[in-house]
Short mmCIF file of the C-alpha atoms (twelve columns), coordinates in Angstrom:
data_MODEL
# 
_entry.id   MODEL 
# 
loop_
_atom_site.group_PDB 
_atom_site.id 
_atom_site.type_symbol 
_atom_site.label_atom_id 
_atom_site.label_alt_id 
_atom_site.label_comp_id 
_atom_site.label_asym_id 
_atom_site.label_seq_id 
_atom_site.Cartn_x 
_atom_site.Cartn_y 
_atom_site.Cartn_z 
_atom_site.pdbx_PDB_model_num 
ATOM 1  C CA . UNK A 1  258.471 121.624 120.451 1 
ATOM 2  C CA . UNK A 2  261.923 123.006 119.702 1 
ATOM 3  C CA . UNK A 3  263.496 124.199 123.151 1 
ATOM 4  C CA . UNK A 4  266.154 126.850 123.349 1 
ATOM 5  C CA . UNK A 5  269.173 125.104 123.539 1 
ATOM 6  C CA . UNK A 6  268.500 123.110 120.466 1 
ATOM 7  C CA . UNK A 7  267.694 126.166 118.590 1 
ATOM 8  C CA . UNK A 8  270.846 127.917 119.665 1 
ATOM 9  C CA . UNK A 9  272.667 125.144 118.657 1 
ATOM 10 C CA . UNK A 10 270.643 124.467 115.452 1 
ATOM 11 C CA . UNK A 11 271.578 128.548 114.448 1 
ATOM 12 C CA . UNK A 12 274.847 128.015 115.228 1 
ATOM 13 C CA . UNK A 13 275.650 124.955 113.597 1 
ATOM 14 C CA . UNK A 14 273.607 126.660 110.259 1 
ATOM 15 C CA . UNK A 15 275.921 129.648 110.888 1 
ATOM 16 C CA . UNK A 16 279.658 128.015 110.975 1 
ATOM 17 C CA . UNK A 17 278.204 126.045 107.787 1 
ATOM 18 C CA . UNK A 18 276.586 128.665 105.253 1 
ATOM 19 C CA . UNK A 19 276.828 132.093 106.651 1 
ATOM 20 C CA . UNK A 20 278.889 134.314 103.670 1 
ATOM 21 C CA . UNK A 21 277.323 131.818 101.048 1 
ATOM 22 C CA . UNK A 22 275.248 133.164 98.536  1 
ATOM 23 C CA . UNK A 23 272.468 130.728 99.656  1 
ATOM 24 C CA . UNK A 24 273.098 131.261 103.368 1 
ATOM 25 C CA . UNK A 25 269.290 134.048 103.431 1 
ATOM 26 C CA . UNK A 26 267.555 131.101 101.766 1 
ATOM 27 C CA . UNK A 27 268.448 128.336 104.199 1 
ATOM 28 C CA . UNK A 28 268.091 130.705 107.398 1 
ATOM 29 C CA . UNK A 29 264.780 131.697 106.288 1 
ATOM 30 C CA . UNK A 30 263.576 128.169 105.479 1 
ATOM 31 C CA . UNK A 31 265.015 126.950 108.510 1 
ATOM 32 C CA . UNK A 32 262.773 129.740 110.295 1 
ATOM 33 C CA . UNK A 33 259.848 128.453 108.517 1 
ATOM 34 C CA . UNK A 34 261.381 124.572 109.713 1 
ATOM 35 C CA . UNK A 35 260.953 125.359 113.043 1 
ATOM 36 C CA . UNK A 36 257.226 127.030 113.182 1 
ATOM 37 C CA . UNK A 37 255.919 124.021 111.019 1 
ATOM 38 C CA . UNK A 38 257.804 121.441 113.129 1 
ATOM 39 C CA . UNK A 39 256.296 123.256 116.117 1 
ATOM 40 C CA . UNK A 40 252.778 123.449 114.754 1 
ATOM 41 C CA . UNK A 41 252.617 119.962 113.586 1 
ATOM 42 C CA . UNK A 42 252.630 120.937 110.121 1 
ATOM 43 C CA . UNK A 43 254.586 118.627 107.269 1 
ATOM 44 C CA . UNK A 44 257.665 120.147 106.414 1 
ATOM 45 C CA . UNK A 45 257.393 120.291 102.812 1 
ATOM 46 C CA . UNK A 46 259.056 122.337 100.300 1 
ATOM 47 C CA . UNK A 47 261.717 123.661 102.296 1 
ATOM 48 C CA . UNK A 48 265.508 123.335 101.073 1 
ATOM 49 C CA . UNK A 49 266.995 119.816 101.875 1 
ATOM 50 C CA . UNK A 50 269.714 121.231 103.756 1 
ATOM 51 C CA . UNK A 51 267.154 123.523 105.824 1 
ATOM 52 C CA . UNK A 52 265.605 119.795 106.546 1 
ATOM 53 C CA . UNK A 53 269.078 118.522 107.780 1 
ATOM 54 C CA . UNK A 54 269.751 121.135 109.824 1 
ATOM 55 C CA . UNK A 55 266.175 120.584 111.975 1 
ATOM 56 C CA . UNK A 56 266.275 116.420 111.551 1 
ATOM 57 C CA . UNK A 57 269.594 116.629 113.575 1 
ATOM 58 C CA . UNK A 58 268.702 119.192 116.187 1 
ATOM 59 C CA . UNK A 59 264.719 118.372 116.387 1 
ATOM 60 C CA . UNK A 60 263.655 117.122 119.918 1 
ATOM 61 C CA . UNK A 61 263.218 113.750 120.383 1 
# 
């Protein structure tokens, strides 16, 4: 399960990267998503690829 810390930096990271790019709503929103199927167990399928980096490098381990 995602804690806190990795989450803040996760946002943060997804922030410095995309935010005031036209696809910065899509890849917060699937990075939302990310997070609640990582959390529930669920695959993380169709979700943008650079939503899927985002959560592969701040996941727990």
């Amino acid at each position: 399960m995602f804690k806190r810390d990795q989450i803040e930096a996760l946002f943060a990271e997804l922030k410095s990267e995309w935010q005031g790019t036209h696809d910065f709503e899509k890849i917060h929103r699937d990075v939302d998503l990310g997070i609640a199927y990582y959390d529930s167990g669920r695959p993380l399928t169709g979700l943008d690829e650079r939503a899927l980096a985002l959560i592969e490098k701040h996941k727990p381990e």
